[in-house]
C-alpha positions in Angstrom: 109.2 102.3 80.6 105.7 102.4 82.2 104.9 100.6 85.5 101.3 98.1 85.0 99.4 100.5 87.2 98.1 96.8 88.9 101.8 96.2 89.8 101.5 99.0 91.9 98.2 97.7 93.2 100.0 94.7 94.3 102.8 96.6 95.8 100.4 99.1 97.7 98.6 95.4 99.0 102.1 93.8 100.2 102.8 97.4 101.9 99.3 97.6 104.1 100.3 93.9 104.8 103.2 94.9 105.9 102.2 97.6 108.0 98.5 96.2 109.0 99.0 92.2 109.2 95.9 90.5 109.6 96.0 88.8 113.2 93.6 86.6 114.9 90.2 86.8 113.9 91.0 89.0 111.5 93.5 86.8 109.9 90.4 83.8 110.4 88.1 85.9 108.3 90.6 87.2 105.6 91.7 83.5 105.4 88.2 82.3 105.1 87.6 84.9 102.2 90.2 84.6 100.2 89.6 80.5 100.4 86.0 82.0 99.0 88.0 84.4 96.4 89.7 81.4 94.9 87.0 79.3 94.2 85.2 82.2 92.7 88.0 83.2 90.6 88.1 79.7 89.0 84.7 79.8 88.6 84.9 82.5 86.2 87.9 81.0 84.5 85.2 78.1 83.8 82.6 80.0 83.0 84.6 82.1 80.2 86.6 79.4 77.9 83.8 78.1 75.6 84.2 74.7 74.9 83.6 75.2 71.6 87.0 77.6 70.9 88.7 74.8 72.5 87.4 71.9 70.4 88.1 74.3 66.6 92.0 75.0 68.5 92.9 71.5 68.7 93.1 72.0 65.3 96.4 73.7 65.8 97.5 71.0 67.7 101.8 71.4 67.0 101.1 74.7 67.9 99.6 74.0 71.3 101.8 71.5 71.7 104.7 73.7 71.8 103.2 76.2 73.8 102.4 73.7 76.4 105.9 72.3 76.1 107.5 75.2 76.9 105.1 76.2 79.6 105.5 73.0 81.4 108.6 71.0 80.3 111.4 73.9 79.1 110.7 76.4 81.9 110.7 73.9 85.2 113.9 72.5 83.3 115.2 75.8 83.6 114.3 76.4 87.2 115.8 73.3 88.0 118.9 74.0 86.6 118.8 77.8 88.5 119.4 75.6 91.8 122.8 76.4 91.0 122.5 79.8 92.1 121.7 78.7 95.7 125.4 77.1 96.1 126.9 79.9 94.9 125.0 82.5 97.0 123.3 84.2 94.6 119.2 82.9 95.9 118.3 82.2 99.6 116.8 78.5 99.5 113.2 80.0 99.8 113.9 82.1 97.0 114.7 79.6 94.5 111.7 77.5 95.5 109.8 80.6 94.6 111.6 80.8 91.5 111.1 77.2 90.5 107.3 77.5 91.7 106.9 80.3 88.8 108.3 78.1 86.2 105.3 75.9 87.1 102.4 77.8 86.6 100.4 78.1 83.0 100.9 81.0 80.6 98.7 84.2 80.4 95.7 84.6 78.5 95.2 88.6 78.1 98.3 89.7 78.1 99.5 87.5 75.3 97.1 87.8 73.3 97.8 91.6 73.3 101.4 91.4 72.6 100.7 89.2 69.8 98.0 91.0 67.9 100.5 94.3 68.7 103.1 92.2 67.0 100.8 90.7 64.0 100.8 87.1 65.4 98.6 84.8 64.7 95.5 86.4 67.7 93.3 83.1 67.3 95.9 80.9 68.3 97.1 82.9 71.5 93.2 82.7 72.6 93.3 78.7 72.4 96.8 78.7 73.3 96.2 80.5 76.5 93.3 78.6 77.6 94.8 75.3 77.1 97.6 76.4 79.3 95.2 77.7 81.8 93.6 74.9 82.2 96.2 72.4 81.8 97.9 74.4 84.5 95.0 73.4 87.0 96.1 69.6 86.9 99.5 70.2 85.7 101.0 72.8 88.3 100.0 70.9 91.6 101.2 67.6 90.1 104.8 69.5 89.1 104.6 71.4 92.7 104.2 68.3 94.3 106.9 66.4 92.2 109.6 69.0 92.0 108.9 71.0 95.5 107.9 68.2 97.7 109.5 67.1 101.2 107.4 69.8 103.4 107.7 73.5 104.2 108.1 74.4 108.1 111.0 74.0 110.5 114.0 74.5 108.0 112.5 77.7 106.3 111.8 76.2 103.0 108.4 76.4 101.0 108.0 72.7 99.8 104.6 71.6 99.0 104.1 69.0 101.5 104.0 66.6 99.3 100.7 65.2 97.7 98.8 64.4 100.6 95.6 63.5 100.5 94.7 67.3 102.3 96.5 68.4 99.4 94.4 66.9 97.2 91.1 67.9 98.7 92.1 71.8 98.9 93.2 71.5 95.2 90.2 69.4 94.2 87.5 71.6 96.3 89.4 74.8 95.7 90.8 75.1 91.9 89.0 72.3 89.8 85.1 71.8 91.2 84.5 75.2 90.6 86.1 75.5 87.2 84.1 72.4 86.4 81.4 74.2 87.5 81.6 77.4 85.6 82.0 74.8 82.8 78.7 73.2 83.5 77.0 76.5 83.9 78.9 78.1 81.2 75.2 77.7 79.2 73.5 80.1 81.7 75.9 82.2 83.0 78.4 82.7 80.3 76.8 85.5 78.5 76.4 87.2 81.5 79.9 86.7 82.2 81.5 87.6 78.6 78.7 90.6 78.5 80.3 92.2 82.5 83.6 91.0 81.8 84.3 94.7 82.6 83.2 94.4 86.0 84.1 91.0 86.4 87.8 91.7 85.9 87.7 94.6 88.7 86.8 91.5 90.9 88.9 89.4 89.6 91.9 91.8 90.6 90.3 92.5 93.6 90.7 89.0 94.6 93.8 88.4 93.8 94.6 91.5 95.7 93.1 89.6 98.6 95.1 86.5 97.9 98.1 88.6 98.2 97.4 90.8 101.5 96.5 87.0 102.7 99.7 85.5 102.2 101.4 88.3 102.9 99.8 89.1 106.6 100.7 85.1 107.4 104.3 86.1 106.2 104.6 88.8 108.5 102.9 86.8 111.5 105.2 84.2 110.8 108.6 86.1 110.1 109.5 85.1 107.1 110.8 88.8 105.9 113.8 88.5 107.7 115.2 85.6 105.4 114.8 88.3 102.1 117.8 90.7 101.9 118.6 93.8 99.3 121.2 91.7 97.9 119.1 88.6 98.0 116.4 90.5 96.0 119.2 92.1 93.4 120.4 88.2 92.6 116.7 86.9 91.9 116.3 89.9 89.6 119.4 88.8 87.8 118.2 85.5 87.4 114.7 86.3 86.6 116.4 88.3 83.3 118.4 85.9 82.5 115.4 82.9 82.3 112.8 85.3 80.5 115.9 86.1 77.9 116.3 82.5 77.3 112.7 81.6 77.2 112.6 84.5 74.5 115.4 83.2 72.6 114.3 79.4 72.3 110.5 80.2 71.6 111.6 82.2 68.7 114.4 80.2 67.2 112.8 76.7 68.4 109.8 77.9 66.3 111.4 78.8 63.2 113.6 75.6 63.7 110.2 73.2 63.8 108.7 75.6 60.8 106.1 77.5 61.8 105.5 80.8 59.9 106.4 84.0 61.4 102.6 84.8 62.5 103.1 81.2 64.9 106.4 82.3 65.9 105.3 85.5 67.7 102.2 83.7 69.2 104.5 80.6 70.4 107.5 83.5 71.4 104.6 85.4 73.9 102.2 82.7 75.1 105.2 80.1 75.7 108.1 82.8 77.2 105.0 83.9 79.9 103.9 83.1 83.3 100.4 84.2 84.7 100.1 86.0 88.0 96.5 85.5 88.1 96.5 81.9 88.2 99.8 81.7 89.8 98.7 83.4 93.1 95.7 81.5 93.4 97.3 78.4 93.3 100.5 79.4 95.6 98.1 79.9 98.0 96.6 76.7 97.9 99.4 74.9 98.2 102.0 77.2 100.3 99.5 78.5 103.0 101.7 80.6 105.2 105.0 80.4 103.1 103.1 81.6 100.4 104.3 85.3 100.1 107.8 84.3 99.5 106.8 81.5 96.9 104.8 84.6 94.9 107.5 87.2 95.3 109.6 85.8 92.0 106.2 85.5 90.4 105.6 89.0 91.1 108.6 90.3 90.1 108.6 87.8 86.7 105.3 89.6 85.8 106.2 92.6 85.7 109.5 91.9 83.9 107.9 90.1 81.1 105.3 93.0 80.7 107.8 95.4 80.1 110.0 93.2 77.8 107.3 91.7 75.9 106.1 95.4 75.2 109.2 96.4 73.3 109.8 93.3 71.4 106.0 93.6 70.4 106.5 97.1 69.1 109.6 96.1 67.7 108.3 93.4 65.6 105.2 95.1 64.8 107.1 97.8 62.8 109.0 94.7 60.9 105.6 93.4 60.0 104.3 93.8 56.5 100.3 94.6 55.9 97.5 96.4 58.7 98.1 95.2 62.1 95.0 93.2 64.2 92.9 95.2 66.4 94.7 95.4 70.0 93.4 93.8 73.3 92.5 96.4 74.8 94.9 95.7 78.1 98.0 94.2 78.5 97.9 93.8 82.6 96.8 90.2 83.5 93.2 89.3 83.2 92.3 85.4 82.3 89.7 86.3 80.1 88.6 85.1 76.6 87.4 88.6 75.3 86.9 87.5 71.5 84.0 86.0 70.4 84.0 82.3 69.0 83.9 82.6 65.3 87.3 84.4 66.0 88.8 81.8 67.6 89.5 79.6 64.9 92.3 78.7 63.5 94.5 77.0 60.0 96.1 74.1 61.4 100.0 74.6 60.2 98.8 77.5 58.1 101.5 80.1 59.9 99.1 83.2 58.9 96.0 85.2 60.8 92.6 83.7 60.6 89.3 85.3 60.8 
């Protein structure tokens, strides 16, 4: 099974972070431009989700509104039952904060959308879908964070999110949703521009996030947070990453087909609602982790890179079981919150359970 060649990325990042922490003023200036990188990456999530594929997907609304159920009410249901594992000695404390952090964050854009149109889903609806759960995910995660990992990281090693103080709120406010706004409001001058070099744009958007994560994982380092992550720690929240993307898998597909939806909804609701992004996920962890942030990404990480790898095979899988041509393919399947199709794509039947446009 291929590795995402940005996985490696990623790794390569956490490795120089490893070796080369940034200390001092160096740590000042990465800190200052990653806080810069954020804001600019949210930008761009603004300046790319056109208003107007949002407003024709509300159409779809049971749709969405399962997608978004399972994003944000099944899967920190599931991480909340996975404290279990901490008892028994299967997850370091830390570790299942990071766990339950993951089951917080909004789906993927890109990568479901590619996995569905590989699988003959309905390709409209995973564009709306995604970008609903994007930016539901900007109000939504901090609010669950702050709910569900509250009570303060620090002294006793764990990553809680300090609450929702009202610094919380500013760095979220400043940091994730006035630029997003922005990009919204701009959207009419700069998002052609930004639709026409998503090409380029996406190399930054990795680079930043590769930023974000050399960032968190310096601070880690400085701070000595490594030593709390064993081999066997790291085998256990493997184990328990399979088993929550199998039963995400399983109840998207057989909670679909319970609440009718045709097969075309079912394989758009089984990848946008069983997924977690990575790009909006790290941003975010940052925010509100500072420097216990490279343990809270760590299960995210690893999640990503299992659910690339599953999601692949059942995409081909049902793609051979599907009757009639196939869609045209995103063109990438590594994580990239972008919108690539143009609107009078993005439509689609309310109910319908078949491919529109």
């Amino acid at each position: 099974m291929p590795v995402d060649p940005y996985i490696l990325l990623l790794l390569g990042t956490v490795g120089l972070a490893a070796l080369l922490p940034a200390r001092g003023t160096g740590a000042d200036l990465a800190s200052g431009a990653s806080t810069a990188a954020i804001a600019f990456l949210f930008f761009l999530y603004g300046a790319r989700l056109s208003t107007r594929e949002a407003l024709d997907g509300l159409r779809h609304w049971r749709l969405h509104g399962t997608v978004l159920a399972c994003t944000f009410v099944v899967f920190p249901l599931l991480g909340l039952a996975a404290r279990g594992f901490v008892p028994a000695g299967i997850l370091s404390d830390p570790l299942y904060q990071g766990l339950l952090f993951l089951t917080l964050v909004p789906s993927t854009i890109q990568s479901s959308i590619a996995f569905t149109s590989l699988a003959r889903g309905n390709v409209p609806a995973a564009i709306c879908a995604g970008s609903f759960s994007s930016l539901a995910g900007i109000v939504a995660t901090p609010l669950l964070a702050a709910a569900l990992l509250g009570g303060g990281g620090g002294g006793d090693g764990s990553l809680g999110a300090g609450g929702f103080s009202a610094d919380s709120v500013t760095k979220i406010v400043l940091q994730l949703l006035v630029p997003f706004v922005a990009g919204q409001v701009l959207r009419r001058w700069v998002g052609e521009f930004v639709l026409r070099h998503r090409k380029v744009l996406g190399l930054v958007d990795r680079g930043s996030i590769l930023l974000v994560v050399y960032t968190a994982f310096s601070q880690g380092m400085v701070e000595g947070i490594w030593h709390q992550v064993s081999p066997a720690r790291l085998g256990g929240l493997l184990a328990v990453e399979a088993v929550l993307l199998a039963a995400m898998l399983l109840l998207t597909w057989y909670g679909a087909k319970a609440l009718k939806f045709g097969r075309a909804d079912r394989i758009t609701i089984q990848f946008a609602g069983s997924k977690k992004s990575l790009a909006a996920g790290l941003p975010m962890a940052s925010v509100l982790f500072g420097a216990q942030a490279s343990l809270a990404v760590l299960p995210l990480m690893l999640f990503h890179q299992m659910q690339l790898m599953v999601c692949a095979v059942i995409a081909k899988r049902r793609s051979r079981d599907a009757v009639g041509p196939p869609e045209a393919v995103a063109p990438a399947v590594a994580e990239e919150v972008t919108v690539p199709a143009p609107a009078g794509r993005s439509r689609t039947g309310a109910g319908t359970g078949t491919r529109s446009g």
